[in-house]
C-alpha positions as CSV (number, residue, x, y, z in Angstrom):
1,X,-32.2,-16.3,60.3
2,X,-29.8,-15.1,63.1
3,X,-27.1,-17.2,61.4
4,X,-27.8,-15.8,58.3
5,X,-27.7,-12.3,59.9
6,X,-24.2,-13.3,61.0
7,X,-22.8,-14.4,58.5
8,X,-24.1,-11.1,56.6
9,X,-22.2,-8.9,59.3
10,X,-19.2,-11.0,58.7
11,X,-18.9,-10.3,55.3
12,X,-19.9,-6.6,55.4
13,X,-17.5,-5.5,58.2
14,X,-14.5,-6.2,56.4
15,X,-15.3,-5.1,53.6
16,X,-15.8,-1.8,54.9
17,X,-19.7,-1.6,53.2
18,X,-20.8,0.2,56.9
19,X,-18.4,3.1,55.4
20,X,-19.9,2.7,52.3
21,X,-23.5,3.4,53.3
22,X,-22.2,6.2,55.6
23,X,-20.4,7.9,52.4
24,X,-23.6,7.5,50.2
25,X,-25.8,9.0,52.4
26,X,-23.4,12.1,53.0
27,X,-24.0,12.0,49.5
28,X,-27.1,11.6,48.7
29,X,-27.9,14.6,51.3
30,X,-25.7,16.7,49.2
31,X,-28.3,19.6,47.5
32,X,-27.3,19.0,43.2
33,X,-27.5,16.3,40.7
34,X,-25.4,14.0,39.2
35,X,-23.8,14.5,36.0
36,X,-24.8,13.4,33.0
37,X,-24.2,10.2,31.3
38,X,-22.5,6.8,32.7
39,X,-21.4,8.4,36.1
40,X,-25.2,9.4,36.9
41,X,-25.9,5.8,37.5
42,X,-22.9,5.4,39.8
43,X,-24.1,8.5,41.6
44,X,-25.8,8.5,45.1
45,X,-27.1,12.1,45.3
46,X,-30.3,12.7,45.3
47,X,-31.2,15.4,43.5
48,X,-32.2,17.9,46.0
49,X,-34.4,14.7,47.6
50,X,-32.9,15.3,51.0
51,X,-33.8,18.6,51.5
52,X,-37.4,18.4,50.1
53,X,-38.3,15.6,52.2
54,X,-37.0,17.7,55.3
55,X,-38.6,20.6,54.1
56,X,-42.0,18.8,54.2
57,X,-40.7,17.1,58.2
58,X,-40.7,21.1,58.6
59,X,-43.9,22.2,57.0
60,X,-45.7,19.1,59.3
61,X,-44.0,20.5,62.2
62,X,-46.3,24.2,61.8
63,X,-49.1,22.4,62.4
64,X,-48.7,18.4,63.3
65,X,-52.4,17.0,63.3
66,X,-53.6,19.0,60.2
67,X,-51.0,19.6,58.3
68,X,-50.6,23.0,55.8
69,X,-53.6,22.0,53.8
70,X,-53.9,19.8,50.5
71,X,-51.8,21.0,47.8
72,X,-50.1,23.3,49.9
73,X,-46.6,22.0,49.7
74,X,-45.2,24.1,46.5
75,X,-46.2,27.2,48.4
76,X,-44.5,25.9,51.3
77,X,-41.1,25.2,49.2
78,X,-41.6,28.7,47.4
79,X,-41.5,30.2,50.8
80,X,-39.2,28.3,52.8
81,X,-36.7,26.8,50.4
82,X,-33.2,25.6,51.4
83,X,-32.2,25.3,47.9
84,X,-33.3,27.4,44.7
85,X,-34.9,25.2,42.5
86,X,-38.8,24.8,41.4
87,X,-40.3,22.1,43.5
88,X,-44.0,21.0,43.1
89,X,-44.2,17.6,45.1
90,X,-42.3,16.5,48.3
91,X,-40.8,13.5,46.0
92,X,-42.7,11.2,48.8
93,X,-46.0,10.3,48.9
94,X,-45.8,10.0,52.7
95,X,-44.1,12.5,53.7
96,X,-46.2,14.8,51.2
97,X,-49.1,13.7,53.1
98,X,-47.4,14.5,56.2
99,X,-46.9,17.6,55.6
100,X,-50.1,19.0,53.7
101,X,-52.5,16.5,55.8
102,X,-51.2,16.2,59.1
103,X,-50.7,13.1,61.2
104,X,-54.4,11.9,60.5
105,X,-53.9,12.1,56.6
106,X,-50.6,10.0,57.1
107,X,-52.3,7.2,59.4
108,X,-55.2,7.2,56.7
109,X,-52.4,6.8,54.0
110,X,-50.8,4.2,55.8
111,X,-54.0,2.8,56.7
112,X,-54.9,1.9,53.4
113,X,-51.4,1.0,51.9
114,X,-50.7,-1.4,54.9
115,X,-54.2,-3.1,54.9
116,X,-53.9,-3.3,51.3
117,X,-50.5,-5.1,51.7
118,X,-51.4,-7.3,54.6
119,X,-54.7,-8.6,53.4
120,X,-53.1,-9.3,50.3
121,X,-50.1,-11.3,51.9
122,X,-52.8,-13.6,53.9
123,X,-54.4,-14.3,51.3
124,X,-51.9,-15.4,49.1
125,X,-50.4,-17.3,52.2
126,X,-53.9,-19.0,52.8
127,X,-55.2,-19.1,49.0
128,X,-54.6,-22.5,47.0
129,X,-51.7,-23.5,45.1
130,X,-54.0,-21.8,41.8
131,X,-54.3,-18.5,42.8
132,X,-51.2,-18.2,45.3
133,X,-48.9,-16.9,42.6
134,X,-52.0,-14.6,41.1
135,X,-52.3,-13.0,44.6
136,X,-48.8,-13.3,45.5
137,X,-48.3,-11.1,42.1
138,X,-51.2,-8.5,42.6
139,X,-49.5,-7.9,46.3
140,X,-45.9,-7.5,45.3
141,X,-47.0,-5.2,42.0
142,X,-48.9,-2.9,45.2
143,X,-45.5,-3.3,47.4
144,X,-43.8,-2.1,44.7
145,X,-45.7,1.0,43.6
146,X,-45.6,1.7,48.1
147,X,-42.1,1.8,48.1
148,X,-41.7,3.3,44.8
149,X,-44.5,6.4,46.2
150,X,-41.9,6.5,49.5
151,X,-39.1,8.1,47.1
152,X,-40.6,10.0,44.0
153,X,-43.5,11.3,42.9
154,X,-44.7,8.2,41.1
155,X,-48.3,8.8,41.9
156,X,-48.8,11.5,40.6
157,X,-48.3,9.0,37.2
158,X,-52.2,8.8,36.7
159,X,-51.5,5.1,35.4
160,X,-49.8,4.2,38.3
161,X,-51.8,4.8,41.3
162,X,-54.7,3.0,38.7
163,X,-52.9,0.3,38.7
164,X,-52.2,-0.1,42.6
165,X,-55.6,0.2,43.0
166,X,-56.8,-2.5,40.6
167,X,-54.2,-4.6,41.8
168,X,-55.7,-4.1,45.1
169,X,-59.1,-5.1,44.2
């Protein structure tokens, strides 16, 4: 692993790819969108992501254990936006929570995702060669929908958070 590692950092310095990440996150943290067609897909900004997910960082920070109160965050944005668009979710299931639940509804958020994917990875680890790949499937469809919930409002996709959850069972 640490020769891997290496051998990664050898590659990517010259290549200049820390610059690269640098310059798409100055992008991405840019308030806009990217234009339409082809170059949209080449783009790195993040359609006013940045400033929504700091926005709910600053809504937690009124009141850290509690948070503002469920469904509280579109009031928040109406209030204290940094850019003038319509927002309804935080575009982060996590750091929605954060804000509008406080630090307890984030642990129980975490709580649940995390034991979800832990349990999940044992058992496919420990489960016979039959249902490894069956398990090993159900917990990489829920890591997917986590990581997919971290940047966009995918849960609020009634079908989605369904599916995490029967995946789960």
């Amino acid at each position: 692993l640490g020769v891997a590692a290496a051998a990664a950092l050898a590659v990517a310095l010259p290549v200049g790819l820390p610059e690269e990440v640098s310059d798409r996150w100055d992008e991405f943290k840019q308030p806009g969108t990217p234009g339409p067609g082809l170059e949209r897909l080449e783009s790195a900004q993040g359609s006013f992501r940045y400033q929504v997910w700091d926005s709910a960082l600053d809504a937690n920070a009124t009141d850290p254990i509690t948070g503002i109160g469920p469904g509280g965050f579109e009031y928040w944005w109406a209030r204290h936006k940094t850019v003038d668009t319509f927002v309804r979710d935080a575009h982060s299931l996590y750091l929605e929570t954060l804000g509008e639940l406080g630090i307890v509804g984030f642990a129980l958020i975490l709580t649940l995702i995390g034991t979800v994917l832990v349990v999940g990875s044992r058992r496919a680890l420990r489960s016979s060669e039959n249902g490894r790949a069956m398990l090993a499937g159900a917990t990489a469809g829920c890591f997917a929908f986590a990581v997919a919930a971290a940047v966009d409002w995918v849960w609020e996709l009634s079908v989605l958070p369904i599916a995490f959850l029967l995946l789960s069972a």
